[in-house]
Backbone bond lengths (Angstrom), bond angles and torsions (degrees), N, CA, C in turn:
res aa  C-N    CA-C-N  psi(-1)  N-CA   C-N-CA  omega(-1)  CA-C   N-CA-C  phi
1 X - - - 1.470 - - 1.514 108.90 -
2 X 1.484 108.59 146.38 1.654 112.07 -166.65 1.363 88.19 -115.81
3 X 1.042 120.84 101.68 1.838 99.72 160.35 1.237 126.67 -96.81
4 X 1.375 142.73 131.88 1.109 156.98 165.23 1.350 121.78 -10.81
5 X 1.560 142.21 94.66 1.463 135.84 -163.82 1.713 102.10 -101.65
6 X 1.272 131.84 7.51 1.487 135.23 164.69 1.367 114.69 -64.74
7 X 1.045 126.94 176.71 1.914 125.68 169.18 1.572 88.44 -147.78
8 X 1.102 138.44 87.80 1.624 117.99 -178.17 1.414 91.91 -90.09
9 X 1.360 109.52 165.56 1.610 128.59 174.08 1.384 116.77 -80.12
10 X 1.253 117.93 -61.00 1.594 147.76 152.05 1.361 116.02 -116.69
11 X 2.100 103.83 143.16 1.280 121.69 -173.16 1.743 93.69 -117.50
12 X 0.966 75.70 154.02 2.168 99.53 166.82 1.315 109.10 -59.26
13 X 1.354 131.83 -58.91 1.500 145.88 -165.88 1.438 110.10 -89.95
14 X 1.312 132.59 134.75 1.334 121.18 171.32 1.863 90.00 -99.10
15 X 1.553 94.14 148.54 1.231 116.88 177.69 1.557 110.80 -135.71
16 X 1.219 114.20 123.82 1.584 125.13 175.51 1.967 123.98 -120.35
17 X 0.946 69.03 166.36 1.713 64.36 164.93 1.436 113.45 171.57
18 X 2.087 117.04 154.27 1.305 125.26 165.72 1.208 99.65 -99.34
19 X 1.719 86.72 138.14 2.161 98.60 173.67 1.558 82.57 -145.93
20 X 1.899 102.17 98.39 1.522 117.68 142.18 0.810 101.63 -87.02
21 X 1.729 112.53 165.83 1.503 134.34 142.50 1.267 106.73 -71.76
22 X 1.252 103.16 160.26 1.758 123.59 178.14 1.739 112.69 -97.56
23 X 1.279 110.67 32.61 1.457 127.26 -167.22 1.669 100.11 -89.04
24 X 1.338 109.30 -13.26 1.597 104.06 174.51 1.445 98.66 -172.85
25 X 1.778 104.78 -172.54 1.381 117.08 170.93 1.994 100.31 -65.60
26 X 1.885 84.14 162.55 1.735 78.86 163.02 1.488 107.20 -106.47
27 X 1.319 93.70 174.44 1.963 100.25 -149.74 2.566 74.64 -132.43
28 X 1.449 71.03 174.65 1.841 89.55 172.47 1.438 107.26 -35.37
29 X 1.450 100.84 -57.26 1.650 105.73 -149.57 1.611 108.35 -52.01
30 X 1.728 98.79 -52.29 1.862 114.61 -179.93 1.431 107.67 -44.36
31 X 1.996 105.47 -48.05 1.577 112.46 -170.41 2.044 92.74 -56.69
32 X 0.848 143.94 -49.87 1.344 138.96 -129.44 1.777 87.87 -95.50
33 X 1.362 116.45 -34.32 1.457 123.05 170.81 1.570 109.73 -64.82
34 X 0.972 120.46 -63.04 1.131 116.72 168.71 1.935 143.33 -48.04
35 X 1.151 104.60 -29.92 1.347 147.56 151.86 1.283 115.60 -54.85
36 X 1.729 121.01 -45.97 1.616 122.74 -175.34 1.509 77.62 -81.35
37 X 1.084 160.57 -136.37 1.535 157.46 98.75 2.122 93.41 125.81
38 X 1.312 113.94 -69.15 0.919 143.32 -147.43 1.745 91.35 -84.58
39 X 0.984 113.55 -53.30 2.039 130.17 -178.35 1.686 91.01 -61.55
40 X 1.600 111.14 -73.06 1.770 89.28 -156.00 1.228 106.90 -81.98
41 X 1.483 125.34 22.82 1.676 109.44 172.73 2.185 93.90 -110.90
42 X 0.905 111.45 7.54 1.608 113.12 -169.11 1.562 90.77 -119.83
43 X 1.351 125.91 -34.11 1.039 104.87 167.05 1.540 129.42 -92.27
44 X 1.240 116.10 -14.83 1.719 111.41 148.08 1.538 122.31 -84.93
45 X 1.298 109.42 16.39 1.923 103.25 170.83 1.434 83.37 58.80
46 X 1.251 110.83 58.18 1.800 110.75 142.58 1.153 130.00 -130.77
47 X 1.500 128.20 -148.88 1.536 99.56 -179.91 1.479 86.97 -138.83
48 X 1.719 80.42 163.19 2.013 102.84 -171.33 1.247 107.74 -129.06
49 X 1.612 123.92 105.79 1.468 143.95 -168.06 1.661 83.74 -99.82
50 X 1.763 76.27 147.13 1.537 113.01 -177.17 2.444 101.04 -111.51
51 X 1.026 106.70 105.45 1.382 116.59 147.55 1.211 143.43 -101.39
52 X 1.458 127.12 119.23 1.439 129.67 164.69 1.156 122.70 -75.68
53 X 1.091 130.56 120.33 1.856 128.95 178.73 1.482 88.44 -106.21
54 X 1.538 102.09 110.97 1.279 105.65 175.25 1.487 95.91 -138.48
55 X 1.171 117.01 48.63 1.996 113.99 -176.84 1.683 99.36 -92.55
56 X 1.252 118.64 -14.77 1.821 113.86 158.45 1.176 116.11 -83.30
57 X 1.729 110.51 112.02 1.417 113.39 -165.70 1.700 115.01 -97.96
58 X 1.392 96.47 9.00 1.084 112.29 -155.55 1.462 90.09 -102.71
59 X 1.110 133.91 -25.97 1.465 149.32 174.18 1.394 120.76 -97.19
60 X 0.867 105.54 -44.94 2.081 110.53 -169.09 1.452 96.93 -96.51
61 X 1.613 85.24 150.85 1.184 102.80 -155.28 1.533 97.45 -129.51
62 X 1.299 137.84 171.82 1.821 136.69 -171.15 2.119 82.15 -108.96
63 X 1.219 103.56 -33.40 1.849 85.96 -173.06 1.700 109.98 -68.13
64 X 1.263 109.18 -46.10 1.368 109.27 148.52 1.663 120.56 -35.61
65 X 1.159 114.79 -80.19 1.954 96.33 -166.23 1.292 103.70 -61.77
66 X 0.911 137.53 -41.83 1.612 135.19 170.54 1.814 106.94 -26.55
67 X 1.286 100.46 -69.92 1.881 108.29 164.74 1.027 114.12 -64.76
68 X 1.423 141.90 -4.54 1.732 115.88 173.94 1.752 84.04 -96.58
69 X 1.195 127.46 -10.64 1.911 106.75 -174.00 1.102 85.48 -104.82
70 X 1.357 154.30 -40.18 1.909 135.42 -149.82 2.330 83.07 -82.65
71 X 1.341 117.70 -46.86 1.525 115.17 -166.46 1.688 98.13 -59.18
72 X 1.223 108.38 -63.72 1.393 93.96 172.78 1.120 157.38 -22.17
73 X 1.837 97.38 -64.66 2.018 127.62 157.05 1.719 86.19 -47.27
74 X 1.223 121.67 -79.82 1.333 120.91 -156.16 1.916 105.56 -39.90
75 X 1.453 123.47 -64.38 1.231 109.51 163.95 1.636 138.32 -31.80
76 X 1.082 105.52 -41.11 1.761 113.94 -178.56 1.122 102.95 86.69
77 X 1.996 121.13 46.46 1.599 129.54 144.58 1.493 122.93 -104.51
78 X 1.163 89.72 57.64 2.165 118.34 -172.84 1.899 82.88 -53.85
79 X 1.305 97.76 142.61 1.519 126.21 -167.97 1.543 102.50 -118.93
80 X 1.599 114.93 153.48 1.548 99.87 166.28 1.345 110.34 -126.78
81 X 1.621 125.74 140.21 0.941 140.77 147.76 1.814 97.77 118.80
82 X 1.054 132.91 176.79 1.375 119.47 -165.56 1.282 126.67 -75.41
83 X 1.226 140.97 -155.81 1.726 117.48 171.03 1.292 95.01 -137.19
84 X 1.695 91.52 130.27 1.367 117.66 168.68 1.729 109.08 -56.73
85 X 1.350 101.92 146.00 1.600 115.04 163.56 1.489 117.33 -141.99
86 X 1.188 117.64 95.29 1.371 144.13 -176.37 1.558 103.12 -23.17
87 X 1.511 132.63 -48.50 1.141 138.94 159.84 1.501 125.90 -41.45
88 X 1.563 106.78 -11.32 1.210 100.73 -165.18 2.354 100.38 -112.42
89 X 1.130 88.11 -17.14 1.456 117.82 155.75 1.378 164.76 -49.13
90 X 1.402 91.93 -17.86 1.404 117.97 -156.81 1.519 117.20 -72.82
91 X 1.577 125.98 -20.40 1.354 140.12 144.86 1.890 106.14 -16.94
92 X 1.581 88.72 -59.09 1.406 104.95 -163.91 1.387 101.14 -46.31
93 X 1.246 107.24 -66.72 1.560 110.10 -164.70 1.938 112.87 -51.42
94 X 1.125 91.28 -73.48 1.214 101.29 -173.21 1.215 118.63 -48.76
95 X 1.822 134.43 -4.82 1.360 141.63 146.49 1.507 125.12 -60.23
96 X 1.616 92.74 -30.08 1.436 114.97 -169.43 2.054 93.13 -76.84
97 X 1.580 107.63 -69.82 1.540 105.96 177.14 1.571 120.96 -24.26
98 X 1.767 94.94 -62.32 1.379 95.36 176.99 1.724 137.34 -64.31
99 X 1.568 99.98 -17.96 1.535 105.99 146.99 1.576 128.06 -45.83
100 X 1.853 106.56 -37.87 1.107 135.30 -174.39 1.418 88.87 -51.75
101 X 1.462 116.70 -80.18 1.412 141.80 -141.66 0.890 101.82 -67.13
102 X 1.415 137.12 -31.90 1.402 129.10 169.79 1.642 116.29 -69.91
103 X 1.226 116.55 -15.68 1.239 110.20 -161.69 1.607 106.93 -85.92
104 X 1.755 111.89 -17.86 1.478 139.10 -177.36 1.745 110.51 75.32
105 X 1.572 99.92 50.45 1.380 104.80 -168.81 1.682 97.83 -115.33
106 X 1.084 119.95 4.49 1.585 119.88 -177.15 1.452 106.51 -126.34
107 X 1.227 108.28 170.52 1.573 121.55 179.99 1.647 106.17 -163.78
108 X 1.582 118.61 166.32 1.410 123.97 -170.68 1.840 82.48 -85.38
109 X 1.265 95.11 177.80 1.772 137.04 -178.34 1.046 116.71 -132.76
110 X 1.458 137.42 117.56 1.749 113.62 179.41 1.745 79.30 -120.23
111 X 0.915 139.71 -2.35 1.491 126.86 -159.94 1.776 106.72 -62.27
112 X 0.899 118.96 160.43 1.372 122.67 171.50 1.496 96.43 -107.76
113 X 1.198 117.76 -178.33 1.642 132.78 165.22 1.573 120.19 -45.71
114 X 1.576 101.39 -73.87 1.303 101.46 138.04 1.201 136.94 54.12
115 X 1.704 83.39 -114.12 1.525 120.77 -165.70 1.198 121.32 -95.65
116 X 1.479 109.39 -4.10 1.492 121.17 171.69 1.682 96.92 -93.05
117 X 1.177 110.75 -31.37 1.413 104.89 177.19 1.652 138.65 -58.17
118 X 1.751 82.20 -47.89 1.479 115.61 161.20 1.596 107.48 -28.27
119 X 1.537 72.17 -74.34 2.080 95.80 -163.45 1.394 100.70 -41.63
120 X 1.574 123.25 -65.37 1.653 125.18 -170.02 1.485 110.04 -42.45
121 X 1.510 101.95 -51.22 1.732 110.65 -174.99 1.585 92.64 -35.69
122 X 1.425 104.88 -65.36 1.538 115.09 -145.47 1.931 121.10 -65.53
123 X 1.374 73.82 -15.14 1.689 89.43 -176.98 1.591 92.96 -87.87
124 X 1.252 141.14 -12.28 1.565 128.55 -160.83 1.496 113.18 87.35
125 X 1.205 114.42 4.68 1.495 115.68 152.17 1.938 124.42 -55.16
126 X 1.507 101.23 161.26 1.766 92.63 165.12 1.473 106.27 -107.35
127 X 1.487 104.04 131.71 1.489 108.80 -170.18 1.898 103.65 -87.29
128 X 1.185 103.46 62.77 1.565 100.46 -170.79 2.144 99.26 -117.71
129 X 1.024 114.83 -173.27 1.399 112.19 -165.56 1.770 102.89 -92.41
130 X 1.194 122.35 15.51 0.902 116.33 173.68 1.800 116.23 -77.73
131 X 1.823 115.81 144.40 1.751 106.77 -157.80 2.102 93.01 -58.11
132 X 1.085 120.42 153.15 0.983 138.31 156.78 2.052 113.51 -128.31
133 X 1.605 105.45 154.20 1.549 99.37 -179.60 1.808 100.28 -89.06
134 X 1.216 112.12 118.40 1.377 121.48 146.82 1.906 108.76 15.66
135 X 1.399 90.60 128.23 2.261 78.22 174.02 1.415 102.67 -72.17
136 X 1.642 118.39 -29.61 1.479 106.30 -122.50 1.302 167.33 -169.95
137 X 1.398 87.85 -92.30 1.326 123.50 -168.95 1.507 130.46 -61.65
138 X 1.631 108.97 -21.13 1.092 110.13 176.18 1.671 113.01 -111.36
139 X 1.378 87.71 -6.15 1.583 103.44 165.08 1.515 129.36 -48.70
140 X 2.142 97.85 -37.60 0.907 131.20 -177.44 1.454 119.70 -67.49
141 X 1.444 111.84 -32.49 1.648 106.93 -172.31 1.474 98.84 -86.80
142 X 2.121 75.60 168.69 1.692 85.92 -174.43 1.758 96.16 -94.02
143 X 1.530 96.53 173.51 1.509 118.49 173.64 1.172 112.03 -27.48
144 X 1.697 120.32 -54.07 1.413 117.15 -134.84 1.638 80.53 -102.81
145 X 1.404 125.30 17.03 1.760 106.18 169.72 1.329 91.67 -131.76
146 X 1.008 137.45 5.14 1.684 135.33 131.31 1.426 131.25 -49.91
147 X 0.919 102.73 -37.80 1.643 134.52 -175.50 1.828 103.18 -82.05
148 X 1.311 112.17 -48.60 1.279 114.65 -176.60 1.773 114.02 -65.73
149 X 1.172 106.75 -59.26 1.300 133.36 158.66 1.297 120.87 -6.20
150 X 1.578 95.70 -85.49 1.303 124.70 159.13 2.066 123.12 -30.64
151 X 1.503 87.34 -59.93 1.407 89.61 167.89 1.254 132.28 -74.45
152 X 1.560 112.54 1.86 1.467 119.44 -164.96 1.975 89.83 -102.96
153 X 1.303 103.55 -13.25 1.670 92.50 171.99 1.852 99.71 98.71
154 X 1.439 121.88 17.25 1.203 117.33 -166.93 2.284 100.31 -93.82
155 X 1.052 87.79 126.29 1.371 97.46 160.33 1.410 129.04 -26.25
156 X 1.206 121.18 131.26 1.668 111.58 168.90 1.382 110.60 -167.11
157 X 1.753 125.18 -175.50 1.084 139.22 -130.92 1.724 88.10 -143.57
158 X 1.434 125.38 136.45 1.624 122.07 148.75 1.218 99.28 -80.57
159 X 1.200 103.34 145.90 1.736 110.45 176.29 1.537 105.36 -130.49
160 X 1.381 133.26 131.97 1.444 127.15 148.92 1.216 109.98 -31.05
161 X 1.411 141.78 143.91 1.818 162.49 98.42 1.513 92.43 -36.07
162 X 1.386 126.59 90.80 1.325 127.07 170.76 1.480 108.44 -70.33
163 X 1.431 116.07 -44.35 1.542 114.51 -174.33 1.540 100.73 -59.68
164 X 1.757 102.50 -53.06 1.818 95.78 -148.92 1.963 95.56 -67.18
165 X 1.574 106.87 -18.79 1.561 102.96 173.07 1.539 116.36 -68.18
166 X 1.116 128.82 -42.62 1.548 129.50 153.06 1.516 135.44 -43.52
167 X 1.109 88.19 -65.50 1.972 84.46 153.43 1.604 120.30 -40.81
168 X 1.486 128.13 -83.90 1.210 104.72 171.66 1.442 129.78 -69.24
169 X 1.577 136.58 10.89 1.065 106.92 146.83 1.161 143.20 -119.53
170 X 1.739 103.94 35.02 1.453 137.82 -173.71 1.745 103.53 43.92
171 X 1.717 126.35 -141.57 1.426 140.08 164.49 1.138 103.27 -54.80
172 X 1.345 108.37 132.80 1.945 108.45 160.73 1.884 95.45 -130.61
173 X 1.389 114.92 172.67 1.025 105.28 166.99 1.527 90.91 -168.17
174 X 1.774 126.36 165.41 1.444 133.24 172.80 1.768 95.53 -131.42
175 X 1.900 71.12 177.44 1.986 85.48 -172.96 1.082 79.44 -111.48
176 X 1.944 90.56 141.98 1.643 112.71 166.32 1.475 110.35 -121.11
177 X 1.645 124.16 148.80 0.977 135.59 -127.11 1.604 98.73 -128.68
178 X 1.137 127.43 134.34 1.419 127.37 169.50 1.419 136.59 -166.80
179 X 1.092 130.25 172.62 1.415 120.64 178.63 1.307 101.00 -18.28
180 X 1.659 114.72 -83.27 1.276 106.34 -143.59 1.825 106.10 -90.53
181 X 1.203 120.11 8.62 1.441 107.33 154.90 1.742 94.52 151.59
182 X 1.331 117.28 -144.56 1.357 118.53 -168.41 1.351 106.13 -124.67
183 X 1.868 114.79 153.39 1.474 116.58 -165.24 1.417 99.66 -145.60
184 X 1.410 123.11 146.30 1.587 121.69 172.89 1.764 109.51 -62.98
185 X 1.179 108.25 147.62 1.453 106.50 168.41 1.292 102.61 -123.86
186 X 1.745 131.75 104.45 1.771 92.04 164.10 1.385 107.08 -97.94
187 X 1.609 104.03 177.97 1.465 120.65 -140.83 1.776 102.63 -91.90
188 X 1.030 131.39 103.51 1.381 123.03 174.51 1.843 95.41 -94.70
189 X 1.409 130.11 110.02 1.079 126.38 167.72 1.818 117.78 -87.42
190 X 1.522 103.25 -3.04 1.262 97.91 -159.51 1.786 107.30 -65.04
191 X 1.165 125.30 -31.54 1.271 136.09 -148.86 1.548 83.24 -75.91
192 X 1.505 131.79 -17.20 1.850 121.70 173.34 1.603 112.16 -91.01
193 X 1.330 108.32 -15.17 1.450 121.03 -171.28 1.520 109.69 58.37
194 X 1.803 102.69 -136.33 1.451 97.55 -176.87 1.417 123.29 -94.78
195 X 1.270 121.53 100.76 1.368 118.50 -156.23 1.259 110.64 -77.53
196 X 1.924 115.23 163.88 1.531 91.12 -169.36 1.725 85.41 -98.40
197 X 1.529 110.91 -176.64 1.364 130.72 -146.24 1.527 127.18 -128.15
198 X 1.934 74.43 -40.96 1.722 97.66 170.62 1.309 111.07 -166.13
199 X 1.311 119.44 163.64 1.845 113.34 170.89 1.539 103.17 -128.50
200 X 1.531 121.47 -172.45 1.085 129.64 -177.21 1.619 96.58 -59.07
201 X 1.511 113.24 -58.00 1.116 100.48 -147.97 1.807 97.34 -108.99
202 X 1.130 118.87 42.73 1.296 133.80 160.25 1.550 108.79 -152.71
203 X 1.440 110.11 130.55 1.281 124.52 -175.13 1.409 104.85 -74.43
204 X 1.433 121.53 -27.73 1.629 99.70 -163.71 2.186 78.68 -159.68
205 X 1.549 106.86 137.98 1.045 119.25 142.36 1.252 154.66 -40.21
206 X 0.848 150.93 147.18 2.004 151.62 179.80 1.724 83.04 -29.38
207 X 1.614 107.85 -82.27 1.239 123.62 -149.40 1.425 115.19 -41.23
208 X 1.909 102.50 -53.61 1.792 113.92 -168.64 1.334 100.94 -63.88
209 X 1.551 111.88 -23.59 2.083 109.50 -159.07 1.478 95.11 -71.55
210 X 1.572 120.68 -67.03 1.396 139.73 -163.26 1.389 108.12 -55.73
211 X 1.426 114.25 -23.67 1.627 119.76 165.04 1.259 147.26 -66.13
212 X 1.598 89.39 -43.49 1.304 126.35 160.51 1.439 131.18 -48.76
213 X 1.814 95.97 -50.92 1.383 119.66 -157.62 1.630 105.49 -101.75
214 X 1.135 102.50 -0.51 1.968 128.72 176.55 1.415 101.97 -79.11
215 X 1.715 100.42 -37.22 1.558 84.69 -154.51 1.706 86.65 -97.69
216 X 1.511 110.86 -40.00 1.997 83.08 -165.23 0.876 104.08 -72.96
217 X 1.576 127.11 -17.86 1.768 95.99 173.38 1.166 124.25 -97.75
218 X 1.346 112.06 43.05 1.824 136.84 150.14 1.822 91.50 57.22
219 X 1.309 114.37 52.70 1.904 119.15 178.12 1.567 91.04 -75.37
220 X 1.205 106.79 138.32 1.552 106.79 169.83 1.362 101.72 -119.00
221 X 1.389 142.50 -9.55 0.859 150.12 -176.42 1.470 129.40 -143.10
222 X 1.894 119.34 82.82 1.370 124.17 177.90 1.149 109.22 -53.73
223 X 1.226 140.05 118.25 1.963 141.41 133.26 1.188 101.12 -82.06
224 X 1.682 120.12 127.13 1.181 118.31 161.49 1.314 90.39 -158.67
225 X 1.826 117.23 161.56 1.420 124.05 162.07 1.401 125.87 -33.39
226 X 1.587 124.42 147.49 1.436 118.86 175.64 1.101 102.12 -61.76
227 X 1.451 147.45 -55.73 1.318 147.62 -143.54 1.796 113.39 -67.83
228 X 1.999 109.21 -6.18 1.334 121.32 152.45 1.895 108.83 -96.37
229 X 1.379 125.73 32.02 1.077 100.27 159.40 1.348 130.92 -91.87
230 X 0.777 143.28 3.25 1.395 165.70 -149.13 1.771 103.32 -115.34
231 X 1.248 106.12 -43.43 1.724 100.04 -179.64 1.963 102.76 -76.78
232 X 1.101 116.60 -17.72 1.914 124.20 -173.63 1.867 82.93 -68.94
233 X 0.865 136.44 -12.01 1.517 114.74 172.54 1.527 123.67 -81.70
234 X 1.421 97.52 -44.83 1.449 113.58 166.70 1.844 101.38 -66.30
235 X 1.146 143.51 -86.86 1.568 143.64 169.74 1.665 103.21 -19.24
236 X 1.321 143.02 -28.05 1.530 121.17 163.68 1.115 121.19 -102.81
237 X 1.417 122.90 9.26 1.430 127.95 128.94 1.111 125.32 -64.53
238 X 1.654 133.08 -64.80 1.329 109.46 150.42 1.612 146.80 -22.91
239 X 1.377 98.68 -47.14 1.804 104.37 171.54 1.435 103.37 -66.67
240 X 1.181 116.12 -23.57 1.757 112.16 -167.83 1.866 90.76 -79.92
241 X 0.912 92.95 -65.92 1.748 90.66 -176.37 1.839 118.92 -40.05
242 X 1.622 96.41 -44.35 1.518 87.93 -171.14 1.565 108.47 -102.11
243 X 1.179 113.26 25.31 1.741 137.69 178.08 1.643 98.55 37.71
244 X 1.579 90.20 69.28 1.977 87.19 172.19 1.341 100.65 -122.14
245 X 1.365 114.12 164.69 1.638 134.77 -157.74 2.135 88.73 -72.78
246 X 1.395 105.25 144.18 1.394 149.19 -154.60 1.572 84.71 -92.76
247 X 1.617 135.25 71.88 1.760 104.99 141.99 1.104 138.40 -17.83
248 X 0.882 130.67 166.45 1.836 134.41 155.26 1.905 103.42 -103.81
249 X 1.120 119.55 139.29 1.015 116.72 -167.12 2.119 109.02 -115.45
250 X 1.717 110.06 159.83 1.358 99.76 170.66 1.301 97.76 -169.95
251 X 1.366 99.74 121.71 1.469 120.12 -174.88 1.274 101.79 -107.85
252 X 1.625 109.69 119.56 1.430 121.42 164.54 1.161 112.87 -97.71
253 X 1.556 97.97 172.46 1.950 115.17 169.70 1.187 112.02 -62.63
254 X 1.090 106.87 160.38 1.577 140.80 168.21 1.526 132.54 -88.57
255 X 1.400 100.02 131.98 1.698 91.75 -173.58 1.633 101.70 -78.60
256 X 1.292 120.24 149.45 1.382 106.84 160.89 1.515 118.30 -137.80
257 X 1.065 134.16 -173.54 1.419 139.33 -138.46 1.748 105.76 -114.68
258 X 1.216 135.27 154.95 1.301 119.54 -177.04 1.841 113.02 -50.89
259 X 1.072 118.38 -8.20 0.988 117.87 -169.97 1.497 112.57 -103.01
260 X 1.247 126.16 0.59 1.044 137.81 -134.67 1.266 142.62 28.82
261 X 1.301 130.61 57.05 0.915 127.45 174.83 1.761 123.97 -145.45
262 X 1.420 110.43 132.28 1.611 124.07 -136.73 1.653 89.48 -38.55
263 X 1.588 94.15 170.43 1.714 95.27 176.81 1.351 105.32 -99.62
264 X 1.593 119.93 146.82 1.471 130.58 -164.83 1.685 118.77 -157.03
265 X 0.598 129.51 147.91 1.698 143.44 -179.46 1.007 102.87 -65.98
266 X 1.388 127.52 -57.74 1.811 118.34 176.32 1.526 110.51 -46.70
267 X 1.147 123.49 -21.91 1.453 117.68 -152.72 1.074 95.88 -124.78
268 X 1.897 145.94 14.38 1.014 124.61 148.53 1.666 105.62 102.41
269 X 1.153 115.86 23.84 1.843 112.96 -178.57 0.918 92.58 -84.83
270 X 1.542 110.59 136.54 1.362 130.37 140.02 1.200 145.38 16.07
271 X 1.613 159.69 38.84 1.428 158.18 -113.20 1.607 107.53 -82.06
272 X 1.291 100.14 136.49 1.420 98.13 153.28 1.700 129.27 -28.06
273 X 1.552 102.00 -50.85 1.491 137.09 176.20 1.605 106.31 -47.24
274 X 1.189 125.60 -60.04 1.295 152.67 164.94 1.476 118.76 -25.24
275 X 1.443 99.26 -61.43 1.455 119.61 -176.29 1.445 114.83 -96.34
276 X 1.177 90.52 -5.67 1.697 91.25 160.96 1.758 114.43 -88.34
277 X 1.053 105.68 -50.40 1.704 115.39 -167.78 1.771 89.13 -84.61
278 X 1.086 131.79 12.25 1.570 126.71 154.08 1.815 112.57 -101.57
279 X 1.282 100.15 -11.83 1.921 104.19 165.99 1.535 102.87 106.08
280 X 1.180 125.08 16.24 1.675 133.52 -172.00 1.985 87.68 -78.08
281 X 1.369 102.91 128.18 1.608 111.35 156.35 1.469 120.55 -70.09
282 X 1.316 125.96 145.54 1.410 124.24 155.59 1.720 111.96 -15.67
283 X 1.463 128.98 -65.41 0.918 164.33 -164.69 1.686 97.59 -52.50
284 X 1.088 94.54 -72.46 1.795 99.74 -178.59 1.775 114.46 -57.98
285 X 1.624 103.18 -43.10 1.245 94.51 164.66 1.415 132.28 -63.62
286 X 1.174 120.85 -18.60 1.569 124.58 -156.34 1.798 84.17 -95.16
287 X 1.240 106.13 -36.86 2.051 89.53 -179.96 0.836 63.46 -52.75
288 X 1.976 128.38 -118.55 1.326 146.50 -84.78 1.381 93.68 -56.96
289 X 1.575 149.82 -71.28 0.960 124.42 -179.50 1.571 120.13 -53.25
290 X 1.140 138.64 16.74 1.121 124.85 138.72 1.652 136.66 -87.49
291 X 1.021 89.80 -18.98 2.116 120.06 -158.88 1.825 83.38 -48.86
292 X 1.464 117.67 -80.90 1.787 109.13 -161.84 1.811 86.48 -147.30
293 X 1.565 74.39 -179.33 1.337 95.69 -154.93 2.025 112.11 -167.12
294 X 1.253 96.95 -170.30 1.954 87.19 163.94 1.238 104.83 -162.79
């Protein structure tokens, strides 16, 4: 894997792209993601790549990606060049970690759920499912009970070193993109703490994959939901560490449900699939994921 050692500010080409998982049908919300993605790379004569993050095997499914490319074609959000599948990738990442590892910005995890829970309780935290940053704890041990651990066959987590990753890559910050034009963001990652990176049975995390997979496929331009803005702090720390070229980023609204609340697969929204075999055109769908949002 070659990765990119430039940081440009602005590129010539706009580059976009959708990267669902194959964890279900797509519903409005994906269509309306896909759609932001698909508009500003067609309307600057650029191009709009299609990704599957399917490195949870435990989740994704082949009947799934099959339906996020036949729903798509069927819409008329034609993609260029072939579609990446994160599964097929995995070199990538784990070149990328070990960039990590040299840099002495990672460490193992043995904590379970648990015990991160524990810990928050105990500190005067609320042990409820809301994101909290990491206490810790494994931050805390030394080498030689890392090492033991390890050899004893015990489970664990890569985790970011958020501090020792801050230190060398001092302030970072990206441009964010919107109606009314573009604004500096700098990057406070602390509020994610030390995120994890990779597991046994995943080579690379949300964060390291989407970072990774930003930069070789030369995206100059993230569209994704607001409810991922918050992880782009942690991801330009990453680019800072593995010195890859700076997207421009744009987080849109969200569709949400009469109840308000965003639309999602756990909760039963609506499918693309659905509204097709009820007689809905391409056309009708592509408003409704446009119609509202928040």
């Amino acid at each position: 894997m070659n990765l990119p050692i430039a940081a440009p500010e602005f590129a010539a080409e706009i580059v976009t792209r959708f990267a669902p998982s194959p964890t279900g049908y797509l519903h409005l919300g994906h269509v309306r993601s896909a759609l932001a993605g698909w508009q500003a790379a067609r309307m600057a004569a650029g191009r709009f790549l299609l990704r599957l993050e399917d490195i949870d095997q435990g989740r994704c499914r082949d009947i799934y990606a099959r339906a996020i490319v036949e729903d798509l074609a069927w819409l008329g959000l034609n993609w260029d060049g072939a579609v990446r599948r994160q599964s097929q990738h995995l070199d990538d990442y784990r070149h990328a970690l070990a960039r990590l590892e040299m840099l002495g910005v990672l460490y193992p995890c043995f904590c379970t759920r648990r015990t991160i829970r524990a810990e928050i309780a105990a500190a005067g935290g609320a042990p409820h499912d809301l994101p909290v940053p990491y206490p810790g704890i494994c931050r805390r041990r030394s080498g030689d009970e890392r090492a033991m651990k390890i050899a004893a066959g015990a489970d664990f987590a890569v985790r970011l070193d958020l501090a020792r990753a801050r230190a060398l890559t001092g302030p970072v910050y990206w441009i964010e993109q919107d109606e009314t034009g573009s604004r500096r963001v700098e990057a406070t990652p602390e509020a994610l703490g030390d995120v994890v990176l990779a597991r046994k049975d995943a080579p690379a995390s949300y964060h390291l994959a989407v970072t990774v997979d930003d930069a070789l496929q030369a995206v100059t331009l993230v569209t994704r939901g607001v409810d991922l803005f918050a992880a782009t702090h942690i991801h330009r720390v990453l680019q800072a560490l593995l010195g890859l070229p700076v997207p421009h980023y744009r987080h849109h609204a969200l569709l949400t449900d009469a109840a308000g609340r965003r639309l999602s697969k756990r909760d039963g929204a609506v499918t693309v699939r659905a509204m097709r075999a009820a007689g809905a055109s391409p056309q009708q769908i592509l408003a409704a994921a446009q119609s509202s949002g928040r």
